[in-house]
OpenMM code with the backbone's topology and positions (N, CA, C; nanometers):
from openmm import Vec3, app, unit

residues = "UNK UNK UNK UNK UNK UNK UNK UNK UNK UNK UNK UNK UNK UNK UNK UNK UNK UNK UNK UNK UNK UNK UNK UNK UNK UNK UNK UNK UNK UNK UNK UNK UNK UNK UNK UNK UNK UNK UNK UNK UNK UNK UNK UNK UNK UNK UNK UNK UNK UNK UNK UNK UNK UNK UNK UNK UNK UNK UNK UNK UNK UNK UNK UNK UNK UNK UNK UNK UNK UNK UNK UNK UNK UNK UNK UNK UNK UNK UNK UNK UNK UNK UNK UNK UNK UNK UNK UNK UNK UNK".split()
positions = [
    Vec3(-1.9885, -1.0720, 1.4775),
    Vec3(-1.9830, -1.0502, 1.6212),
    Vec3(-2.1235, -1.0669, 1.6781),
    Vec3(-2.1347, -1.1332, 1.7454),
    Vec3(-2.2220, -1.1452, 1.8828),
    Vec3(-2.3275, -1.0351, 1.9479),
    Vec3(-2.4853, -0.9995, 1.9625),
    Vec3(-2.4822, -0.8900, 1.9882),
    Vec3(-2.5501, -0.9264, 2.1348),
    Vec3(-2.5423, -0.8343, 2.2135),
    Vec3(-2.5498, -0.8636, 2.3654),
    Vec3(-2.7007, -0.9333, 2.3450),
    Vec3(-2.7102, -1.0342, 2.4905),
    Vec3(-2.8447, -1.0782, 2.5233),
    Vec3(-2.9143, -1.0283, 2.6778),
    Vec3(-2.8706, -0.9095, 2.7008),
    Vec3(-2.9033, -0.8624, 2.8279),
    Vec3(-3.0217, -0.8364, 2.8152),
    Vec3(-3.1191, -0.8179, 2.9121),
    Vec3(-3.1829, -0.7150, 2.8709),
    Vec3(-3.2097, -0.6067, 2.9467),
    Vec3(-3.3592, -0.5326, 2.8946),
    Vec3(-3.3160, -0.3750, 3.0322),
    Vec3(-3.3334, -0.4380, 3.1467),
    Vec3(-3.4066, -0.4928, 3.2390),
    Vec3(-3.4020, -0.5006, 3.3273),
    Vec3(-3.3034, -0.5722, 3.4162),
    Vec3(-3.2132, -0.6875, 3.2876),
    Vec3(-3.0765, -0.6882, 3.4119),
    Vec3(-2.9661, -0.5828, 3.3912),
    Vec3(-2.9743, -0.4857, 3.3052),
    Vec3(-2.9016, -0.3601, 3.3354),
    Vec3(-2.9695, -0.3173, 3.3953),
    Vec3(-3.0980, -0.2661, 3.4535),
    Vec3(-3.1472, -0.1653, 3.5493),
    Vec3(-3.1068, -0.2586, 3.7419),
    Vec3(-3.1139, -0.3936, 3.6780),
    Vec3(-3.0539, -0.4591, 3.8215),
    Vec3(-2.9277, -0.4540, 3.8567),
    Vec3(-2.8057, -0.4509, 3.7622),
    Vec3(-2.6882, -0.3813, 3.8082),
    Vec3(-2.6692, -0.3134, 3.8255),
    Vec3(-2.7168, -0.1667, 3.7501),
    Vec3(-2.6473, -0.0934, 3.7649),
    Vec3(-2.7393, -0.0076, 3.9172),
    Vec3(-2.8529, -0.0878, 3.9341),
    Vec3(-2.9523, -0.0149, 4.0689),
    Vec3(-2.8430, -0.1185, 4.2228),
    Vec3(-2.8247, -0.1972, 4.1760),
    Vec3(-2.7599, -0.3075, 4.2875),
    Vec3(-2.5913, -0.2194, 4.3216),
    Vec3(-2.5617, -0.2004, 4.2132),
    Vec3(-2.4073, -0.1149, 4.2410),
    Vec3(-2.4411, -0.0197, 4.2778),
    Vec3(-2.5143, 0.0725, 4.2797),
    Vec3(-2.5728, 0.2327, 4.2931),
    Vec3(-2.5668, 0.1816, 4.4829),
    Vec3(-2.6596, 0.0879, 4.5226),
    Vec3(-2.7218, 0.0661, 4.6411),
    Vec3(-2.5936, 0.0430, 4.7115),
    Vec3(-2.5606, -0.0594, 4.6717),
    Vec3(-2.4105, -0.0773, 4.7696),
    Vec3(-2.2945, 0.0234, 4.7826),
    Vec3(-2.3021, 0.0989, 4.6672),
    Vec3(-2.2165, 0.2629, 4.6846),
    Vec3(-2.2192, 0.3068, 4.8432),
    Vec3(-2.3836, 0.3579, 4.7703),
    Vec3(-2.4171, 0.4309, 4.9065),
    Vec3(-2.4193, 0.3938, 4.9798),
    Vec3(-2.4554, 0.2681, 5.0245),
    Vec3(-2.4839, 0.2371, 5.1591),
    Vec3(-2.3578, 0.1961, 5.2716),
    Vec3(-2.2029, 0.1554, 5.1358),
    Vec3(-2.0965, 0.1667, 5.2462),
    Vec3(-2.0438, 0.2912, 5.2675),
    Vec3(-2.1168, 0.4332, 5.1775),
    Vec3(-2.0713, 0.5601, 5.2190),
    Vec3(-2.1186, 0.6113, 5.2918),
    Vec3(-2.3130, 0.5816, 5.3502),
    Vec3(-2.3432, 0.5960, 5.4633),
    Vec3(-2.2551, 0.5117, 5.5626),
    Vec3(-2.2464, 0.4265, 5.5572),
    Vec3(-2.2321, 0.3352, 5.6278),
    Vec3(-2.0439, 0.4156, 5.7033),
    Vec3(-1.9760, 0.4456, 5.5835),
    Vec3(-1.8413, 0.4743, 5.6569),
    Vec3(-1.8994, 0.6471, 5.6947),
    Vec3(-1.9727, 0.7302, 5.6754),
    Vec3(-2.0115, 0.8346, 5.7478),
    Vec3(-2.0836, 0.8278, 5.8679),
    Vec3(-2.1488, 0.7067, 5.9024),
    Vec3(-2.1662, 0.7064, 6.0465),
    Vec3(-2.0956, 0.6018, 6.1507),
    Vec3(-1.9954, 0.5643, 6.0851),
    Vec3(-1.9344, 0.4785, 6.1626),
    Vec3(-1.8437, 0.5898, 6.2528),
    Vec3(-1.8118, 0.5065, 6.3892),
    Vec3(-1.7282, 0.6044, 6.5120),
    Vec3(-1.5913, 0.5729, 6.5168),
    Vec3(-1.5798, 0.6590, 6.4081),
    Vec3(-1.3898, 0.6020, 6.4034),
    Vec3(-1.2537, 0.7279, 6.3083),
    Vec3(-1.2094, 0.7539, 6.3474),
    Vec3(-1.1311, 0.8788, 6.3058),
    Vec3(-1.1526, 0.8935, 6.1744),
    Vec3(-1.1546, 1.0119, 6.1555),
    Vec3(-1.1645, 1.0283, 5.9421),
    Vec3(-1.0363, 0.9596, 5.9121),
    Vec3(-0.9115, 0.9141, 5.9433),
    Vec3(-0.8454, 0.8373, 5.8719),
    Vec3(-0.8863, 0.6865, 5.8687),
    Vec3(-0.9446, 0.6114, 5.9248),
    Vec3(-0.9783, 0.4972, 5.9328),
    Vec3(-1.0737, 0.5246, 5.8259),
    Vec3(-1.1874, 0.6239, 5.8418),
    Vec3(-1.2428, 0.5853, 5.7594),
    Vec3(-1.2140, 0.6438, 5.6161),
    Vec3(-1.1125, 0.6819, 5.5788),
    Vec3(-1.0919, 0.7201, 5.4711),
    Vec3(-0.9989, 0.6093, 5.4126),
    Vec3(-0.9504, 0.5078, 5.5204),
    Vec3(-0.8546, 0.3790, 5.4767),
    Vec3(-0.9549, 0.3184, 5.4151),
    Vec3(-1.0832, 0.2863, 5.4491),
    Vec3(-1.1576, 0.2054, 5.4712),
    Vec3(-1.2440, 0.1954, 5.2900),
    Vec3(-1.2661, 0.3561, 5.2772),
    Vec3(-1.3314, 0.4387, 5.2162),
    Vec3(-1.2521, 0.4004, 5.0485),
    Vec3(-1.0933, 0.4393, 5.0996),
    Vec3(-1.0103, 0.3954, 4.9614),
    Vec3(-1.0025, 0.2433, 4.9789),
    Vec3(-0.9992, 0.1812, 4.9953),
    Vec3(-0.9964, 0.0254, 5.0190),
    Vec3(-1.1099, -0.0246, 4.9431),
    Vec3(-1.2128, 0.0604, 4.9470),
    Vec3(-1.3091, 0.0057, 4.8854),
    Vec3(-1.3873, 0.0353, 4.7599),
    Vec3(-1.3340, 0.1545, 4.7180),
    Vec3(-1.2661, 0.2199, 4.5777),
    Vec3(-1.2177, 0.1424, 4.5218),
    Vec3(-1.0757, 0.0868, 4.5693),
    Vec3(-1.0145, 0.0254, 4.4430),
    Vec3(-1.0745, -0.1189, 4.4651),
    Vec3(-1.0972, -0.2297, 4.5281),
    Vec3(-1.1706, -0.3682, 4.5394),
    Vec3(-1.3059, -0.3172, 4.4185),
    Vec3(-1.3749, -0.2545, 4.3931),
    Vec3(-1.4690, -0.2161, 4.2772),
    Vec3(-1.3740, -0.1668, 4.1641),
    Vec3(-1.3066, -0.0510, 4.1627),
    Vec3(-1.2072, -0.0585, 4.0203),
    Vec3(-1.1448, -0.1924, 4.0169),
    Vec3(-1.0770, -0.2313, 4.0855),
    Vec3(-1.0245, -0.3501, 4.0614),
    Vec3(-1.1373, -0.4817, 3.9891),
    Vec3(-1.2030, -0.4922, 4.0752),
    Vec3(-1.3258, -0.5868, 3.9797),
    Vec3(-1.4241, -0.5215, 3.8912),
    Vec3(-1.3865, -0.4334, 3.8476),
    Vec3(-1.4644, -0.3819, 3.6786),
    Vec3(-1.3600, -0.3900, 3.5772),
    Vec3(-1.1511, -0.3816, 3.6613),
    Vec3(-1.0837, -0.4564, 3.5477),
    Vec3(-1.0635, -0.5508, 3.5168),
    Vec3(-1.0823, -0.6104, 3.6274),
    Vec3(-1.0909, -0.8138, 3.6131),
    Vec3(-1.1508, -0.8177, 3.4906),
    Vec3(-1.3285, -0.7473, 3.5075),
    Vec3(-1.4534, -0.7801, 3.4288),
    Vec3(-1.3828, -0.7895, 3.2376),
    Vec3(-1.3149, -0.6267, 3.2793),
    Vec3(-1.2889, -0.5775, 3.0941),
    Vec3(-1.2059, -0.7107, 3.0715),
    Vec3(-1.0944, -0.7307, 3.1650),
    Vec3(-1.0341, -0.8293, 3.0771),
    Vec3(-1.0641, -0.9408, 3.0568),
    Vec3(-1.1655, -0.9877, 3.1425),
    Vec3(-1.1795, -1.1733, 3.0689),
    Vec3(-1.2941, -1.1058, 2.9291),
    Vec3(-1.3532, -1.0393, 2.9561),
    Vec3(-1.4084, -0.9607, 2.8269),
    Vec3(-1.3744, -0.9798, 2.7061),
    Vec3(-1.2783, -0.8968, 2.7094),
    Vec3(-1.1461, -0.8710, 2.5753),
    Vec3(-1.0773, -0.9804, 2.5731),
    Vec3(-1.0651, -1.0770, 2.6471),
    Vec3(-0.9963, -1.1884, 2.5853),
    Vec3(-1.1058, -1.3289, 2.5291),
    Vec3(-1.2046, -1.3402, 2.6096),
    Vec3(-1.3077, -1.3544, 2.5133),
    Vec3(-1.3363, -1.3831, 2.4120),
    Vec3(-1.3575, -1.1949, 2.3376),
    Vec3(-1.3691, -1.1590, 2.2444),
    Vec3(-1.2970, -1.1945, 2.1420),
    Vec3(-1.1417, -1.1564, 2.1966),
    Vec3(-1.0094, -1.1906, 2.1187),
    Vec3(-1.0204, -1.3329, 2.0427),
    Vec3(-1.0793, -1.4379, 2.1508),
    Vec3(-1.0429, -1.5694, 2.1390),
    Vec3(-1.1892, -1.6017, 2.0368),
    Vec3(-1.2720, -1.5535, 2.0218),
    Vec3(-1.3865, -1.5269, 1.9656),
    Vec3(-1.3161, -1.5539, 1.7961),
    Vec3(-1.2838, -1.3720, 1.7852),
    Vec3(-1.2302, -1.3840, 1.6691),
    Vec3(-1.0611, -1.4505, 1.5852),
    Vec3(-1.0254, -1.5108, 1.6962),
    Vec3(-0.9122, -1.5683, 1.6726),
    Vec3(-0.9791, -1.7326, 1.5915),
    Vec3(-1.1014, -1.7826, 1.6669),
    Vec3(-1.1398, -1.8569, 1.6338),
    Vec3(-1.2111, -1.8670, 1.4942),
    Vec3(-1.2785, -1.7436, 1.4820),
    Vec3(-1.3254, -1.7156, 1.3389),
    Vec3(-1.2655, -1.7094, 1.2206),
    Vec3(-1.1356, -1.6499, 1.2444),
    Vec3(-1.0125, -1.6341, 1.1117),
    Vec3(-0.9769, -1.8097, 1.0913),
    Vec3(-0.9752, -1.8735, 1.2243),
    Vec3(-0.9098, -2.0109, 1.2147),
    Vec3(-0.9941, -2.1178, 1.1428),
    Vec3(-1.1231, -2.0906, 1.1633),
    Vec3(-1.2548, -2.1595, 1.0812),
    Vec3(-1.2370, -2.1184, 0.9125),
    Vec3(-1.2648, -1.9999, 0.9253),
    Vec3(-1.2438, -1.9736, 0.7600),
    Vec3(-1.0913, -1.9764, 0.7299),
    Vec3(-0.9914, -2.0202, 0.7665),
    Vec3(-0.8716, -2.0654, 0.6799),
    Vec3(-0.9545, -2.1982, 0.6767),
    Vec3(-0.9751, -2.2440, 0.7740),
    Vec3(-1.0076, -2.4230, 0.7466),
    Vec3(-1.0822, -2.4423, 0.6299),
    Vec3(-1.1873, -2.3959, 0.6068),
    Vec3(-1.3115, -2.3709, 0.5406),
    Vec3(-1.2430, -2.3621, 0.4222),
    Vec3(-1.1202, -2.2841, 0.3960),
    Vec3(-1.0619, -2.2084, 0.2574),
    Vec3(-0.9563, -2.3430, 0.1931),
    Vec3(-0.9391, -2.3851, 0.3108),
    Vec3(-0.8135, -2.5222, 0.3223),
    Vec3(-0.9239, -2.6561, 0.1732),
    Vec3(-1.0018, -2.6463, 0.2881),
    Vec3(-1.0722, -2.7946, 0.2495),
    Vec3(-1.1387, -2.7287, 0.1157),
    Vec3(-1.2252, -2.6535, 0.0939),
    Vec3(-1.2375, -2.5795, -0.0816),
    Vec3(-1.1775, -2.6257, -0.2059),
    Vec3(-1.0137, -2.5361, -0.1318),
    Vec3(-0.9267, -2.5524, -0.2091),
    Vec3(-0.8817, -2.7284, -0.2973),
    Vec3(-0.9001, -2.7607, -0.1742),
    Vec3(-0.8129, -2.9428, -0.1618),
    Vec3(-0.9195, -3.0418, -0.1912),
    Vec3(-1.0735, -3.0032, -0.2276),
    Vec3(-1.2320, -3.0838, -0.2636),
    Vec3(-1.2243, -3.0458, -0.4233),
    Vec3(-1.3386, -3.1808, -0.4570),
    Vec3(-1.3605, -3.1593, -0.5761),
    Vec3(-1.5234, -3.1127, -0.5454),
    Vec3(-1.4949, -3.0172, -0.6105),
    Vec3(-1.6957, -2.9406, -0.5759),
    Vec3(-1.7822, -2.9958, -0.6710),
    Vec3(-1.7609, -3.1567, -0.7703),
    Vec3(-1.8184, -3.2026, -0.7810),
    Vec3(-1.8256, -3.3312, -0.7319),
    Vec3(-1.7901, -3.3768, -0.6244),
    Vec3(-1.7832, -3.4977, -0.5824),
    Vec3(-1.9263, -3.5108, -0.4899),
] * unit.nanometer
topology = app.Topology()
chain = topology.addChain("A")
for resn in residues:
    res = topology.addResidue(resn, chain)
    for name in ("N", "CA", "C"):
        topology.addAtom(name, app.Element.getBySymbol(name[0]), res)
Protein backbone atom coordinates (compact mmCIF):
# COMPACT_ATOMS: atom_id res chain seq x y z
CA UNK A 1 0.00 0.00 0.00
CA UNK A 2 0.80 3.47 -0.88
CA UNK A 3 1.81 5.84 1.91
CA UNK A 4 0.32 9.37 1.74
CA UNK A 5 2.39 12.25 -0.06
CA UNK A 6 0.79 15.17 1.71
CA UNK A 7 2.53 17.09 3.57
CA UNK A 8 2.02 19.26 6.89
CA UNK A 9 1.45 22.17 5.39
CA UNK A 10 -1.25 21.06 2.88
CA UNK A 11 -3.01 19.55 5.89
CA UNK A 12 -2.56 22.73 7.91
CA UNK A 13 -4.10 24.43 4.50
CA UNK A 14 -7.21 22.35 4.64
CA UNK A 15 -7.95 21.83 7.44
CA UNK A 16 -7.22 26.06 8.30
CA UNK A 17 -9.30 26.77 4.80
CA UNK A 18 -12.38 24.51 6.14
CA UNK A 19 -12.07 25.94 9.74
CA UNK A 20 -12.31 29.63 7.88
CA UNK A 21 -15.22 28.97 5.76
CA UNK A 22 -17.12 27.29 8.86
CA UNK A 23 -17.02 30.28 10.53
CA UNK A 24 -17.37 32.72 8.40
CA UNK A 25 -20.85 31.32 6.92
CA UNK A 26 -21.79 31.06 10.75
CA UNK A 27 -20.92 34.59 11.22
CA UNK A 28 -22.12 35.30 8.25
CA UNK A 29 -25.79 33.45 8.89
CA UNK A 30 -25.67 35.23 12.57
CA UNK A 31 -25.69 38.55 11.16
CA UNK A 32 -27.69 38.20 8.38
CA UNK A 33 -31.50 40.04 8.75
CA UNK A 34 -33.70 37.29 8.30
CA UNK A 35 -35.93 35.13 10.68
CA UNK A 36 -34.07 32.30 12.71
CA UNK A 37 -35.90 29.93 10.40
CA UNK A 38 -34.37 31.08 7.23
CA UNK A 39 -31.48 31.08 8.79
CA UNK A 40 -31.51 27.88 10.25
CA UNK A 41 -32.73 26.55 6.51
CA UNK A 42 -29.82 28.11 5.35
CA UNK A 43 -27.57 26.97 8.29
CA UNK A 44 -28.77 23.08 7.67
CA UNK A 45 -28.37 23.39 3.96
CA UNK A 46 -25.05 23.97 4.50
CA UNK A 47 -24.26 21.21 6.95
CA UNK A 48 -25.19 18.66 4.81
CA UNK A 49 -23.54 20.22 1.10
CA UNK A 50 -20.05 19.68 3.47
CA UNK A 51 -21.19 16.14 4.92
CA UNK A 52 -22.26 15.42 1.70
CA UNK A 53 -18.83 16.32 0.03
CA UNK A 54 -16.57 14.60 2.70
CA UNK A 55 -18.84 11.41 1.50
CA UNK A 56 -18.33 11.91 -2.06
CA UNK A 57 -14.46 12.34 -0.85
CA UNK A 58 -14.50 8.69 1.32
CA UNK A 59 -15.94 7.10 -1.55
CA UNK A 60 -13.94 7.73 -4.64
CA UNK A 61 -11.26 7.01 -1.83
CA UNK A 62 -12.29 3.49 -1.06
CA UNK A 63 -12.86 2.68 -4.42
CA UNK A 64 -9.56 3.73 -5.40
CA UNK A 65 -8.08 1.86 -3.01
CA UNK A 66 -10.30 -1.16 -3.76
CA UNK A 67 -9.29 -0.91 -7.42
CA UNK A 68 -5.65 -0.48 -6.17
CA UNK A 69 -5.69 -3.78 -4.62
CA UNK A 70 -7.91 -5.53 -6.98
CA UNK A 71 -5.19 -4.69 -9.34
CA UNK A 72 -2.43 -6.11 -7.22
CA UNK A 73 -3.99 -9.70 -6.65
CA UNK A 74 -4.53 -9.49 -10.65
CA UNK A 75 -0.67 -8.77 -11.31
CA UNK A 76 0.52 -11.48 -9.06
CA UNK A 77 -1.91 -14.20 -10.48
CA UNK A 78 -0.35 -12.99 -13.83
CA UNK A 79 3.11 -13.05 -12.50
CA UNK A 80 2.19 -16.74 -10.95
CA UNK A 81 0.51 -17.63 -14.53
CA UNK A 82 3.62 -16.90 -16.63
CA UNK A 83 6.24 -18.72 -13.78
CA UNK A 84 4.30 -21.48 -13.88
CA UNK A 85 3.98 -21.80 -17.94
CA UNK A 86 8.27 -20.41 -18.45
CA UNK A 87 11.14 -22.35 -18.52
CA UNK A 88 13.40 -20.46 -15.81
CA UNK A 89 16.07 -21.58 -17.86
CA UNK A 90 15.40 -20.18 -21.08
Amino acid sequence: METSKNTTAFYFLAWSSFAISFLGVGVGLALMEAEWAVKAFFGMSYLFSVSSCFMVAKVVRDKQEEQSIINKVEKAKTQQLINKYTDPTD
